[in-house]
N, C-alpha and C positions, 0 to 999 in steps of 0.2 A: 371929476373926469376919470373915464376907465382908463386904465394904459393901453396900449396896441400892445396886440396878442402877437409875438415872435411861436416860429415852430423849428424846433434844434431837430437836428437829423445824425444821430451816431451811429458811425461804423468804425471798431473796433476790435479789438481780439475779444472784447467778449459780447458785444451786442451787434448784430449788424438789422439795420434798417432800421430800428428805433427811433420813434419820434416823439418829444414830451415838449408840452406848449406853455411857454414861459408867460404866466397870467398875472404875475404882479413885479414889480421894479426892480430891481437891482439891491440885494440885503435890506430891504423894506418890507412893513408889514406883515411882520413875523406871527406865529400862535400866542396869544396874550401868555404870559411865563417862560415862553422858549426865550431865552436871553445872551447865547454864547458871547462868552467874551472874546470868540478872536473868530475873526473872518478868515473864510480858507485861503485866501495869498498870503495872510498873516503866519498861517498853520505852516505850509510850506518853505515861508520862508524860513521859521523857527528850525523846523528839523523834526517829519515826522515819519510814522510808517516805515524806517530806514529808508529813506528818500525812493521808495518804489511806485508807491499813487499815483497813478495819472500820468505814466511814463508813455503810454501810448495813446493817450486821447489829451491830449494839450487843447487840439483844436475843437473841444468843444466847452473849453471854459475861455475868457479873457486872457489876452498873451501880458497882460500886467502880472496875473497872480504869479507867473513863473520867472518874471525878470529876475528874483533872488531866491527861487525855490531850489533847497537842497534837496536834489534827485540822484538817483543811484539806475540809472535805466537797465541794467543787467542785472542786478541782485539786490537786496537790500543790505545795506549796510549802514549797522545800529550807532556808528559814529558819527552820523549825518543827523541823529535825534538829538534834540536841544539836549536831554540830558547823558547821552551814548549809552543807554542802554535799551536792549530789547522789551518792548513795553505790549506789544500784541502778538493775537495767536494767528496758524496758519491760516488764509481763505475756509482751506477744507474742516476746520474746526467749526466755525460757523456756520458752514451750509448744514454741517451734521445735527447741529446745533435748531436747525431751523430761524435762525438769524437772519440770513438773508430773503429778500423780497425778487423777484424776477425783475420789476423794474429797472433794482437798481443790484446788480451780479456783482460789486466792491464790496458793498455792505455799506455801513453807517453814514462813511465820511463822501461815498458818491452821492448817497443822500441827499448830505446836506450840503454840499457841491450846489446841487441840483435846486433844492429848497434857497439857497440863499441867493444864486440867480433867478427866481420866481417862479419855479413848476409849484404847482401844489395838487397833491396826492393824497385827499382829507381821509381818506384810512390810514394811508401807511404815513402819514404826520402823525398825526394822533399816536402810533405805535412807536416812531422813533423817537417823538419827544415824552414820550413816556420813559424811555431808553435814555437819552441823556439827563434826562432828571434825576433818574435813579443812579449815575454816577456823584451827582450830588454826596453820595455817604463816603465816597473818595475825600472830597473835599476836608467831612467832618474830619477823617483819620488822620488826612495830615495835620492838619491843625490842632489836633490833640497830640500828637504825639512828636511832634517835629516845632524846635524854637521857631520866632519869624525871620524869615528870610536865612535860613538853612538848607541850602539847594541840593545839598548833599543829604538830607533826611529823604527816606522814600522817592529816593530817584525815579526807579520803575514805577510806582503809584502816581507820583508826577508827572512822568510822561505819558501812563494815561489818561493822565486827565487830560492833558496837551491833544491828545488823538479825539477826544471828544467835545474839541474848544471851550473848555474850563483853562485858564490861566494861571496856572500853580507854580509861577515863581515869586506871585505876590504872597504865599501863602506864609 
């Protein structure tokens, strides 16, 4: 059985009238290999982004993911990140960068916001989980180079991995 097709509607500081139609379940039926280990109320709660994400569009994800979300709604502040350092670069680095997609004007982690309550965007899937695979070599680094369960090895490498739901405190 198909699911019933929901259509979101944001408006926002950065998207207004946008609408993207949620075509499969709820963190179901992902891209065969897309595997994140941590769901975004998970991400949230941990401490990411310096609690800035999503500080002005709450109402278009689940009001669960923010019952323990460390946010920072004026600034970001890097002691709100699981490991309290600064672990990502400014918006405007990215757009420079050609990182960002119009869709989604946050960048990765709206994405996969987006993706894990079920839009699907078979180009710019294909594009972003080619992106978080390729943090994959994060993984290898800590692991070589950091004992296990040393939280204090490669903090900032850690927490990006954290920003890209990779779970690098089992590492």
């Amino acid at each position: 059985m198909l699911p019933s097709k929901r259509t979101v509607l944001v408006n926002d500081m950065m998207q207004r009238s946008y609408r993207y139609v949620l075509s499969e379940p709820e963190g179901r039926n992902f891209d065969p290999g897309f595997e994140p280990e941590l769901t975004p109320m998970e991400m949230l709660r941990l401490g990411v982004f310096g609690g800035k994400y999503l500080t002005d569009c709450r109402s278009e994800f689940p009001s669960d993911w923010f019952a323990e979300a460390k946010l920072s709604p004026n600034a970001s502040d890097q002691s709100l990140n699981y490991f309290g350092v600064k672990a990502s670069q400014p918006l405007a680095v990215w757009r420079a960068k050609g990182w960002i997609h119009p869709e989604d004007p946050r960048g990765w982690f709206q994405w996969y916001c987006r993706y894990y309550m079920g839009r699907r965007l078979p180009g710019e899937d294909v594009r972003q989980i080619c992106r978080w695979r390729a943090m994959g070599r994060h993984v290898q680094q800590v692991r070589r180079n950091c004992e296990p369960g040393d939280l204090g090895c490669r903090r900032r490498q850690r927490q990006a991995l954290l920003h890209w739901a990779y779970d690098s405190r089992g590492l």
